[in-house]
Backbone as CSV, one residue per row, in Angstrom:
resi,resn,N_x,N_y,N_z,CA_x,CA_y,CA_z,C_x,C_y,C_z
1,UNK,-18.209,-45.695,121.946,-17.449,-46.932,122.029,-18.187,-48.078,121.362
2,UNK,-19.478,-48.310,121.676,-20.392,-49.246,121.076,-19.910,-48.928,119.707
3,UNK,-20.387,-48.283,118.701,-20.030,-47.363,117.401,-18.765,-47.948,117.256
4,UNK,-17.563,-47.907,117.938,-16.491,-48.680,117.520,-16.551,-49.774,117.323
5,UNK,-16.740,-50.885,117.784,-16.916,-52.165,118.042,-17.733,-52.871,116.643
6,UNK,-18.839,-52.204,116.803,-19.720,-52.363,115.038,-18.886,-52.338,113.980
7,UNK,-17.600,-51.200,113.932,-17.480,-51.055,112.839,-16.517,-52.001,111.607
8,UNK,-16.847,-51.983,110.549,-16.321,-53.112,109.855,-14.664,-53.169,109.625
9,UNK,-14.239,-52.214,110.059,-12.551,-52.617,110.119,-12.244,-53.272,111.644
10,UNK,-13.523,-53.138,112.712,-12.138,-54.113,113.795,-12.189,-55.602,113.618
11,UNK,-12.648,-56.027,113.144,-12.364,-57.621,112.406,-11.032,-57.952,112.232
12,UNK,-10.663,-57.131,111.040,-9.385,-56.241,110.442,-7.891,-56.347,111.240
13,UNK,-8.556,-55.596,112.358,-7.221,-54.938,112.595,-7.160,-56.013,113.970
14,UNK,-7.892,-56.800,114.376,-7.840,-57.585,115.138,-7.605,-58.887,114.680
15,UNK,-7.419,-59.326,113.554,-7.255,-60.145,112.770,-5.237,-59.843,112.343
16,UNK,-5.363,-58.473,112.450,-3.252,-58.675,112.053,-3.107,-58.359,113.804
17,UNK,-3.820,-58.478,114.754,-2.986,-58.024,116.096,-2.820,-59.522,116.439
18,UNK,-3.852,-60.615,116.038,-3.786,-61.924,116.875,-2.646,-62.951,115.800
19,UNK,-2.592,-62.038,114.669,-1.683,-62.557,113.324,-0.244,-62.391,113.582
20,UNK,0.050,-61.025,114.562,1.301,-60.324,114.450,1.533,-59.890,113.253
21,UNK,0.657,-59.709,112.593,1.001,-58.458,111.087,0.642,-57.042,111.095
22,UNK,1.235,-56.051,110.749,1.198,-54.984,111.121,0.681,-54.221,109.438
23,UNK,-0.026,-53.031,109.657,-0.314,-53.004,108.764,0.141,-52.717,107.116
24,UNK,1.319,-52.489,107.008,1.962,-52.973,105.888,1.157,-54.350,105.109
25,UNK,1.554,-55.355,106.061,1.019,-56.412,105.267,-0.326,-56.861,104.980
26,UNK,-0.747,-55.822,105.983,-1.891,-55.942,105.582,-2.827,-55.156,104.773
27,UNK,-2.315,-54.231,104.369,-2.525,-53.219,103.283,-1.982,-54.107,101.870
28,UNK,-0.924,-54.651,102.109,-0.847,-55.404,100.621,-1.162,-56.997,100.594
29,UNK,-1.838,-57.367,101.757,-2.871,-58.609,101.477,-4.373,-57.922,100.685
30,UNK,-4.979,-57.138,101.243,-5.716,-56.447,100.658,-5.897,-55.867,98.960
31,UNK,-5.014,-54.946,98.986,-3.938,-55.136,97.625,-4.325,-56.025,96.280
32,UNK,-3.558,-56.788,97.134,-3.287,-58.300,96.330,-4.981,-58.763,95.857
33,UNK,-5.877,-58.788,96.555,-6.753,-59.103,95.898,-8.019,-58.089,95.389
34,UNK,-7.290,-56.799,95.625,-7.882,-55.619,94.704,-9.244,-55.358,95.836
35,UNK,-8.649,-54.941,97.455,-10.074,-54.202,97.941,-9.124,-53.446,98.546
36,UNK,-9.986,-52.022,99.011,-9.482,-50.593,99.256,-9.176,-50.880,100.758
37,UNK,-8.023,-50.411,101.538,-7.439,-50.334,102.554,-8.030,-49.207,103.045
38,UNK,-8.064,-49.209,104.233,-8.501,-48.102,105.688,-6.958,-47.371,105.551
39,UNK,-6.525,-46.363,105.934,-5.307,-45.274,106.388,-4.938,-45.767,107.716
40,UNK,-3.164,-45.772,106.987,-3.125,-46.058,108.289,-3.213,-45.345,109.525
41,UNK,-3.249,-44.026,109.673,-4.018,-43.360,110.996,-4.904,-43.747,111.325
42,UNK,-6.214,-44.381,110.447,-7.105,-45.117,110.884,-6.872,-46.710,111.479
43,UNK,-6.020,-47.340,111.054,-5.462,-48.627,111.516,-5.015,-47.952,112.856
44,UNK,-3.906,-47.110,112.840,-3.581,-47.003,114.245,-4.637,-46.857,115.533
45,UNK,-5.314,-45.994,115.069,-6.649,-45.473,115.849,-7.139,-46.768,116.103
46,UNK,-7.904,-47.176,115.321,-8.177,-48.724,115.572,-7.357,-49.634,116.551
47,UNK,-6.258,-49.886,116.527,-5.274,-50.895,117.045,-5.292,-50.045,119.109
48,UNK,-4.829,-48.728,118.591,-4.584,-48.015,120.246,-6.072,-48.873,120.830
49,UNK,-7.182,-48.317,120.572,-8.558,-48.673,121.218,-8.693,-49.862,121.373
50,UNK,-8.121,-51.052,120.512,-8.482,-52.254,120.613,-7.102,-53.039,121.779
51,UNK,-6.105,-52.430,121.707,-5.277,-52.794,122.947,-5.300,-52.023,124.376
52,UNK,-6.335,-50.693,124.412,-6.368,-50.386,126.021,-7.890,-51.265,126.266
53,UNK,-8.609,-51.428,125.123,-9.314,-52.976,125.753,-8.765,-54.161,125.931
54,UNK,-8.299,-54.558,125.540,-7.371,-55.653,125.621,-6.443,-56.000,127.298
55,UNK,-6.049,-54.342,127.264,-5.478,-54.655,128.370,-6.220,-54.250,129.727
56,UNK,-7.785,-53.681,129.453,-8.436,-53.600,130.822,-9.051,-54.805,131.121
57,UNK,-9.317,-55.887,129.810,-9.615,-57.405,129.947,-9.044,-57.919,130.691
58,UNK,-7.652,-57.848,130.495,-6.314,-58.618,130.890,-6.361,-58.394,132.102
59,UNK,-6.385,-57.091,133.046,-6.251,-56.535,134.224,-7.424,-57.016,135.132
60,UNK,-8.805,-57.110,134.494,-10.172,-57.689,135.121,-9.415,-59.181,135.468
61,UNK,-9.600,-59.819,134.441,-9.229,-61.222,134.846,-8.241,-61.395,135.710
62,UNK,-7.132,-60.565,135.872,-6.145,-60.745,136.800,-6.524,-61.039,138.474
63,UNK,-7.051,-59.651,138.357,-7.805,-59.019,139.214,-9.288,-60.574,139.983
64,UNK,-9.825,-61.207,139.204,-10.255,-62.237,139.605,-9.677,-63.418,139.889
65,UNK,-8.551,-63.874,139.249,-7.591,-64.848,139.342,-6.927,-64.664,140.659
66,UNK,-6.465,-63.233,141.189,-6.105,-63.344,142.640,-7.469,-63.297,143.420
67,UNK,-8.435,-62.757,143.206,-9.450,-63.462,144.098,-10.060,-64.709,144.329
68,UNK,-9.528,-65.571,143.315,-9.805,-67.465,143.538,-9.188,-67.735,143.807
69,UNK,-7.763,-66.808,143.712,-6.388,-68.067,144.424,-6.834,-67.846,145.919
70,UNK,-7.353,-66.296,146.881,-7.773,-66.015,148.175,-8.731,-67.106,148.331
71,UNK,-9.434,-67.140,147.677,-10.587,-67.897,148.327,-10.350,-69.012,148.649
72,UNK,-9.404,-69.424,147.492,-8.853,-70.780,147.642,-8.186,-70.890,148.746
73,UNK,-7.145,-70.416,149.511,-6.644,-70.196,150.379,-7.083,-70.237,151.786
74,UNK,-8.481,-69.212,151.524,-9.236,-69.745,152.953,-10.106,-71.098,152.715
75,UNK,-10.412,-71.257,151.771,-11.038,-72.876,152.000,-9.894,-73.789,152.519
76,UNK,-8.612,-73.662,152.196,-7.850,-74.956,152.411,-7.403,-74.582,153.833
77,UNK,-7.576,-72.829,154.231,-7.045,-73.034,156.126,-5.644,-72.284,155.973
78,UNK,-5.244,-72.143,154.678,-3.970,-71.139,154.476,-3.863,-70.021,154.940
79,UNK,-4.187,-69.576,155.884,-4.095,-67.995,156.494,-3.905,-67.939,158.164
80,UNK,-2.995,-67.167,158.037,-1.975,-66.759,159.015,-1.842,-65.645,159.194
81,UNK,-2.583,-65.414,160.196,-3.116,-63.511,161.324,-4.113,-63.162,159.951
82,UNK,-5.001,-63.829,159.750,-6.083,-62.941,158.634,-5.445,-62.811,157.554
83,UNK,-3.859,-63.488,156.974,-3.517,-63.110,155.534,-3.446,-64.548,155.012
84,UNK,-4.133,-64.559,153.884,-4.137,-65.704,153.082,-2.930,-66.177,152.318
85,UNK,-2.636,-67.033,152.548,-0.903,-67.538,152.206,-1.054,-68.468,150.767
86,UNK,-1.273,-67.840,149.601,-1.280,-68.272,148.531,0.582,-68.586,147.660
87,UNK,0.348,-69.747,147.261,1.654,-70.264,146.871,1.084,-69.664,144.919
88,UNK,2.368,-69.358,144.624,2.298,-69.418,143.053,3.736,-69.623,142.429
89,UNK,3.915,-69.832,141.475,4.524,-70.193,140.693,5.093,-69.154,139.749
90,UNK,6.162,-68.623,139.718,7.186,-67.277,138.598,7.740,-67.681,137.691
91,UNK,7.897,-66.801,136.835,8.914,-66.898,135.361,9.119,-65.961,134.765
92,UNK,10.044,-65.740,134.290,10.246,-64.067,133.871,11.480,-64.270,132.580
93,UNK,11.581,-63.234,131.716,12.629,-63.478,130.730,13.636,-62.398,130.887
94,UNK,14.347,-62.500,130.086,15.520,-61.163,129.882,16.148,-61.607,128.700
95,UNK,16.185,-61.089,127.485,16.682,-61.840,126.659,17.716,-61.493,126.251
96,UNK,18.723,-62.523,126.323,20.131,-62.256,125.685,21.015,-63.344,124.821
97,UNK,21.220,-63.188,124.156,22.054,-63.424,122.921,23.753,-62.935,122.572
98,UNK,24.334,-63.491,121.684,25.930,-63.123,122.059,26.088,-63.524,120.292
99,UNK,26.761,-62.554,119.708,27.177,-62.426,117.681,28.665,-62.443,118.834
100,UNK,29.454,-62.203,117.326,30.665,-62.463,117.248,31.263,-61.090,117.814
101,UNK,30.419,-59.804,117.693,30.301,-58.642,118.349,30.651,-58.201,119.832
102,UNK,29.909,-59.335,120.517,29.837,-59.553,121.789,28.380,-59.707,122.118
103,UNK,28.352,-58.964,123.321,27.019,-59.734,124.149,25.696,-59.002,123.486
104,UNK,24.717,-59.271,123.858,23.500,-57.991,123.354,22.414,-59.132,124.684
105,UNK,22.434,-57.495,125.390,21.193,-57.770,126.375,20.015,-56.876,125.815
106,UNK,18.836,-57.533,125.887,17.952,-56.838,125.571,17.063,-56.046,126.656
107,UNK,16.244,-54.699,125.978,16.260,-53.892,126.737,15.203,-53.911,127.097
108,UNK,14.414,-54.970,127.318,13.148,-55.862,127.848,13.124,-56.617,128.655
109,UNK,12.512,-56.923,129.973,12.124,-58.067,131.064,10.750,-58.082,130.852
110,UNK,10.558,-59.419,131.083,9.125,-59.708,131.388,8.981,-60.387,132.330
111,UNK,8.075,-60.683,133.062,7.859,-61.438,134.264,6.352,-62.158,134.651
112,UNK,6.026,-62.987,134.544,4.288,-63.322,135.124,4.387,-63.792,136.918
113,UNK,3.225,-64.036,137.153,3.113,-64.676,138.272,1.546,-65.902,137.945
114,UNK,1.414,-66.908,138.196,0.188,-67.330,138.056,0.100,-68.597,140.210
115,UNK,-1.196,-68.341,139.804,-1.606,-69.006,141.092,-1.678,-70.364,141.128
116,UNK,-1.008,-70.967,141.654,-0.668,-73.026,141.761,-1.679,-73.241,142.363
117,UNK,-2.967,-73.262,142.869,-4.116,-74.050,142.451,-4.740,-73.781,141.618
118,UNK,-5.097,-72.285,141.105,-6.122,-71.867,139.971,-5.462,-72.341,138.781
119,UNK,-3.963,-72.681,138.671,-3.676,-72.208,137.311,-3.899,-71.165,136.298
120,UNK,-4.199,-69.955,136.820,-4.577,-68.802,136.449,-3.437,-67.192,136.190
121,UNK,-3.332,-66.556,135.710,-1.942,-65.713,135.175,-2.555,-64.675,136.701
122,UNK,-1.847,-64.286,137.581,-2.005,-63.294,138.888,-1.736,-61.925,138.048
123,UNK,-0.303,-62.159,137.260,0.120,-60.950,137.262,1.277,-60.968,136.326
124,UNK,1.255,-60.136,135.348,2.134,-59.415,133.951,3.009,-58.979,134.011
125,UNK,4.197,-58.641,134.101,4.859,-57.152,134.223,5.789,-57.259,133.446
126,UNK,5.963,-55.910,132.653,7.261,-56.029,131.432,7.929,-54.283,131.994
127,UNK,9.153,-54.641,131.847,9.995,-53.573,131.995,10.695,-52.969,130.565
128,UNK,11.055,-52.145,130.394,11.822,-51.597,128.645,13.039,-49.989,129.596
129,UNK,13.691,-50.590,128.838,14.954,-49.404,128.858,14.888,-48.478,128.198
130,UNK,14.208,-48.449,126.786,14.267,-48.204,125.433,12.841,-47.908,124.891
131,UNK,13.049,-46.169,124.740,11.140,-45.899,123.905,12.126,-44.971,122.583
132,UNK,11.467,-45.417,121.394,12.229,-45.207,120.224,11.583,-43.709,119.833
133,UNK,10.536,-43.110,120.605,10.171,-42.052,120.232,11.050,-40.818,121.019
134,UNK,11.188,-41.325,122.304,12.216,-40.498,123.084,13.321,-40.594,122.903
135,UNK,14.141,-41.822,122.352,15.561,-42.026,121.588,15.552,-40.678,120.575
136,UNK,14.488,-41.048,119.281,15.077,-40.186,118.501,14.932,-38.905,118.725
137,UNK,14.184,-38.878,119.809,13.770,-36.749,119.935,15.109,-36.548,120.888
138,UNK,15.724,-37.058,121.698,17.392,-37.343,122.477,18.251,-36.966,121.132
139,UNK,17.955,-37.639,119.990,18.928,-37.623,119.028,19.128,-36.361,118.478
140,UNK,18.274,-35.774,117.810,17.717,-34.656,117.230,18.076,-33.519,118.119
141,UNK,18.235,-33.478,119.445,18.272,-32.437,120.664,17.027,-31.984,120.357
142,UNK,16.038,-32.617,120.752,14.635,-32.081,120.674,14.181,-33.075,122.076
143,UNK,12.706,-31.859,122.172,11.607,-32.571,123.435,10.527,-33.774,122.326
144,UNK,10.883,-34.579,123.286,9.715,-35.842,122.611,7.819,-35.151,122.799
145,UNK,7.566,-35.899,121.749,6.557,-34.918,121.729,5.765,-36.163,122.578
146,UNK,4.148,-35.399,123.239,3.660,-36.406,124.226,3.077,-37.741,123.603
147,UNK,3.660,-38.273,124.225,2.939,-39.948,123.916,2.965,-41.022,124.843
148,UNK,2.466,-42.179,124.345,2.547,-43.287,125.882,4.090,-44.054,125.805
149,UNK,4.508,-43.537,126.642,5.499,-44.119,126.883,6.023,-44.782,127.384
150,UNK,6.787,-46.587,126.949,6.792,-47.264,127.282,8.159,-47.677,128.448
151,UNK,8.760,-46.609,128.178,9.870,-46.985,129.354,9.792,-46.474,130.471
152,UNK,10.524,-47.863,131.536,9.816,-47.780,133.023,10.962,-48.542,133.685
């Protein structure tokens, strides 16, 4: 893992994840000024490793953010039978839109939670209807072959 981290493409590929460019464009930014591109199996490889870090970051900090909102809680006297009565604050999306077609709900929710004294994110959660790898193996009358799959 160390060995990963050194190496001179995650700059790279962490540079189109915080960009939102995928590597297309970034194979022909590269290109464009005449230096040799990584494969993209290697971009992918790269990108998987650099987002299940990403998201054990995400999960640590969470994971501490509800332990300051507790603490916070017993400093201010908020607890009732030994449970700490932390207030927070929700928001969540669902996105929908309407063409001349009709409606289009999308097949995504998201939701946070963050803690109203820390100001801190508690908690993430995205839902999906829709994994395009199991769509098309449905399509095909085929078994999806194994992968992470995002619908839940």
């Amino acid at each position: 893992m160390t060995e990963y981290w050194m190496s001179i493409e995650v700059p790279y590929v962490v540079l189109c994840v915080f960009t939102r460019t995928g590597y297309k464009q970034f194979k022909e930014l590269l290109t464009a000024v005449d230096v040799p591109c990584m494969s993209n199996k290697t971009y992918i490889n790269y990108h998987n490793e650099m987002s299940e870090a990403f998201a054990a970051a995400t999960e640590e900090e969470m994971r501490v953010a509800g332990e300051n909102e507790r603490r916070l809680a017993n400093k201010r006297g908020d607890v009732v039978d030994g449970i700490p009565h932390i207030p927070v604050i929700t928001d969540g999306l669902w996105m929908k839109r309407s063409y001349r077609s009709g409606s289009y709900d999308s097949p995504s929710k998201a939701a946070i939670i963050t803690g109203y004294y820390s100001q801190k994110v508690s908690f993430v959660g995205v839902k999906n209807k829709y994994c395009v790898i199991c769509a098309r193996a449905a399509k095909l009358s085929l078994k999806s072959k194994e992968h992470k799959c995002f619908k839940n």
